[in-house]
C-alpha positions in Angstrom: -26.7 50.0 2.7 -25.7 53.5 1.6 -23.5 55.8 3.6 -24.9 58.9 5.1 -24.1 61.0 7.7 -25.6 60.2 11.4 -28.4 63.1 10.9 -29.1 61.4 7.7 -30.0 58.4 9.2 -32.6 58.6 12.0 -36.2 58.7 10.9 -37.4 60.0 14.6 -37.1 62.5 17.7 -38.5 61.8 20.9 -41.3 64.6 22.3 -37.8 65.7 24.5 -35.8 66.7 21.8 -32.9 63.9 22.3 -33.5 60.5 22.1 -33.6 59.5 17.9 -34.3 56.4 16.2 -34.5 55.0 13.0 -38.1 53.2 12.7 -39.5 54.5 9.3 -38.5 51.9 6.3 -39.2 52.2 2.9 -39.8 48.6 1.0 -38.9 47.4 -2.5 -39.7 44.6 -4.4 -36.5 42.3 -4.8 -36.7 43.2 -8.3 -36.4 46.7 -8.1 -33.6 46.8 -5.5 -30.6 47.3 -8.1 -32.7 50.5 -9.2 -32.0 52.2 -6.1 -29.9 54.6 -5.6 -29.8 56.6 -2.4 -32.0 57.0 0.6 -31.9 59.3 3.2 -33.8 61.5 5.7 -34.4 65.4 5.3 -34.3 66.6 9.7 -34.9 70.5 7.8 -38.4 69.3 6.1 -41.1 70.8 7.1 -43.3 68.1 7.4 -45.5 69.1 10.7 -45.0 65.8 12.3 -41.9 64.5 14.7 -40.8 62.2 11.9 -38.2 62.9 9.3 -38.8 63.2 6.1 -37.5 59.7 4.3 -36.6 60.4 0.5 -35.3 56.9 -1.8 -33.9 58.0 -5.0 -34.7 55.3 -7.7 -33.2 54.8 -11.3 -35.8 52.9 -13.4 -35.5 52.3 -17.3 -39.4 51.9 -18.4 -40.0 51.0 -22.4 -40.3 54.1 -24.6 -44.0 54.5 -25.5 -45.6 56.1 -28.5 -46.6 59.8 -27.8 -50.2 60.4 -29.1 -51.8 63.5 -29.9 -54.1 64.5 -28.0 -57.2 66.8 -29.6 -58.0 69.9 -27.9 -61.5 70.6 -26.5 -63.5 72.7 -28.2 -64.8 76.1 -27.0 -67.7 75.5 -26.1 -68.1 79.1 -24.3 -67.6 80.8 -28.1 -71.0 79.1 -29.0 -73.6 81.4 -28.1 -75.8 84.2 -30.0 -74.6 85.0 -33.3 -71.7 82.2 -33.6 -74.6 79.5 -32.9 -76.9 80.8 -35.5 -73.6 80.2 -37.5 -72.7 77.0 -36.5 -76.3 75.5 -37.1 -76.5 77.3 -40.5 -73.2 75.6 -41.5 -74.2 72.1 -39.9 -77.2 72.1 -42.1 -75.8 73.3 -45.4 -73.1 70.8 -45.0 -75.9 67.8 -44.1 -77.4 68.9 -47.2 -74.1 68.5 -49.3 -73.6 65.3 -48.1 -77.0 63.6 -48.8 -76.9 65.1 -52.3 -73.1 62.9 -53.3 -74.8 59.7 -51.4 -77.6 57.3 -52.2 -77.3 54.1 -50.0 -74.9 54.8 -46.4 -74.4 52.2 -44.1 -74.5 53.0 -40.6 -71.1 53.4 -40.0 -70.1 55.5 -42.5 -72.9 57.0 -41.7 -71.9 58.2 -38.3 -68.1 58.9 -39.3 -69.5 61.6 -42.0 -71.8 62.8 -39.2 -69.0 63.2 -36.5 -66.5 64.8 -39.2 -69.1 67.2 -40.5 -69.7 68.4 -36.8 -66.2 68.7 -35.8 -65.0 70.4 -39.0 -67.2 72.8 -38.5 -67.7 73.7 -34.7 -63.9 74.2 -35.0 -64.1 76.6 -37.7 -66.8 78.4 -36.0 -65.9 78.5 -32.3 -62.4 76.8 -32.5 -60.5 75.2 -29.8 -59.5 75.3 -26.0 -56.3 77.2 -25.8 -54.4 75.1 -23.2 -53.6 76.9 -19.8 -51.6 76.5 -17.0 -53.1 75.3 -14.2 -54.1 77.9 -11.4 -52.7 77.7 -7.9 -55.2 76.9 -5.2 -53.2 77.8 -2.2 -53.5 82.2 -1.9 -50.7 84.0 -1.4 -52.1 85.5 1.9 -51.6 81.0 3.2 -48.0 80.8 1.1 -46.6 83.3 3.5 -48.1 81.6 6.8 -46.2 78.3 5.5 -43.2 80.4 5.1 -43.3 81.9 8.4 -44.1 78.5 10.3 -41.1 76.9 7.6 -38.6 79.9 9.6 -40.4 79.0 13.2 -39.1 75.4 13.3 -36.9 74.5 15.7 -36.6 77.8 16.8 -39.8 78.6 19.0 -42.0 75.0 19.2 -45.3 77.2 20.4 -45.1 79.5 17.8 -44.6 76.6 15.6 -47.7 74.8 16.3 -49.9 78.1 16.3 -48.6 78.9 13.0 -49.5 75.1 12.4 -53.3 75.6 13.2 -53.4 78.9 11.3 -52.1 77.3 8.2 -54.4 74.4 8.2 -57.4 76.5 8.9 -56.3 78.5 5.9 -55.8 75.4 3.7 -59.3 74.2 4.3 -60.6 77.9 3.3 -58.6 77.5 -0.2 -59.4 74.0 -0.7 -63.1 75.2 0.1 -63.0 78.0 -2.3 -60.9 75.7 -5.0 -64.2 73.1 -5.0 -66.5 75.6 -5.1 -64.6 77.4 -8.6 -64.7 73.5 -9.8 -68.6 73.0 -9.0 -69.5 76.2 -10.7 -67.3 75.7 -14.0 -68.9 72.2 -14.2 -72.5 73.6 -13.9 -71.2 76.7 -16.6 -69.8 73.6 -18.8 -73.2 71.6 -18.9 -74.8 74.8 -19.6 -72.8 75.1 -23.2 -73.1 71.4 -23.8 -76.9 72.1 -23.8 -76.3 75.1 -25.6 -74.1 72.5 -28.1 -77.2 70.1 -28.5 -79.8 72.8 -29.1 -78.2 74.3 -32.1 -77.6 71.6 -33.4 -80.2 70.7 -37.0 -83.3 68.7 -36.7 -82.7 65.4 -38.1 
């Protein structure tokens, strides 16, 4: 369907190094076929398998959608010691306020004066989550063993595949260490959100 040079074009080498065939496909839907574009292979990926690496190139036009705005968290980890003595003081002053302008509520309006009062002032005491980029999990100690089996390819096969096993072994340490930094933020995050609840007012 598209033109591509011979290496292009086969999807895999034989365990001898000569033989090549094309056996890997990608499908589309009949509807989608005039959106692609191109496919080819990659024979240069490093993709620790004897199969090449099969890329389709795809031009779809989706329906523009409405960006909304997302709110940022709040900082839950500024609400401790003197800024929760704050918060609660606030929380209850403005409760006060509010019961003072109303007589009969109904228990909607209720909740939305409730919710605003809360959220006006836990950003004005602790403020929001500045957004951050994620953090890599892979170290930099693993990124240059990937490099270093990425140069060994097709050059020396049995230092390829020991440099294959050492990289794996060192993505499962990352991973490991990546999991545990999730568990323990999550425990630290229920922490706060107990901390939240606690200084909050006595209805």
């Amino acid at each position: 369907m598209f033109k591509q040079h011979p290496r292009r074009l086969y999807t895999w080498t034989f365990p001898e190094g000569i033989t090549r065939n094309q056996i890997d496909y990608i499908s589309i839907a009949q509807r989608w076929k005039t959106s692609l574009t191109n496919c080819r292979t990659y024979p240069g990926a490093d993709c620790d398998t004897d199969h090449q690496l099969l890329v389709a190139t795809l031009k779809v036009r989706l329906a523009k959608r409405q960006r909304q705005h997302s709110i940022p968290p709040l900082n839950l980890e500024e609400l401790k010691e003197d800024k929760a003595v704050q918060f609660a003081a606030e929380v209850t002053n403005r409760f006060m306020a509010l019961e003072a302008t109303q007589n009969e509520v109904i228990p909607e309006d209720l909740w939305k004066g409730t919710k605003t009062v809360l959220l006006e002032v836990a950003r004005e005491t602790i403020g929001s989550v500045k957004s951050q980029k994620k953090e890599k999990w892979i170290s930099d100690e693993t990124c240059a063993a990937i490099r270093e089996k990425r140069e060994a390819k097709g050059k020396d096969n049995n230092q390829y595949q020991e440099l294959k096993a050492e990289v794996q072994r060192k993505l499962r340490v990352d991973k490991q260490q990546q999991l545990e930094g999730i568990w323990m933020h999550g425990i630290r995050s229920s922490k706060l959100k107990r901390k939240f609840q606690a200084a909050l007012p006595d209805s």
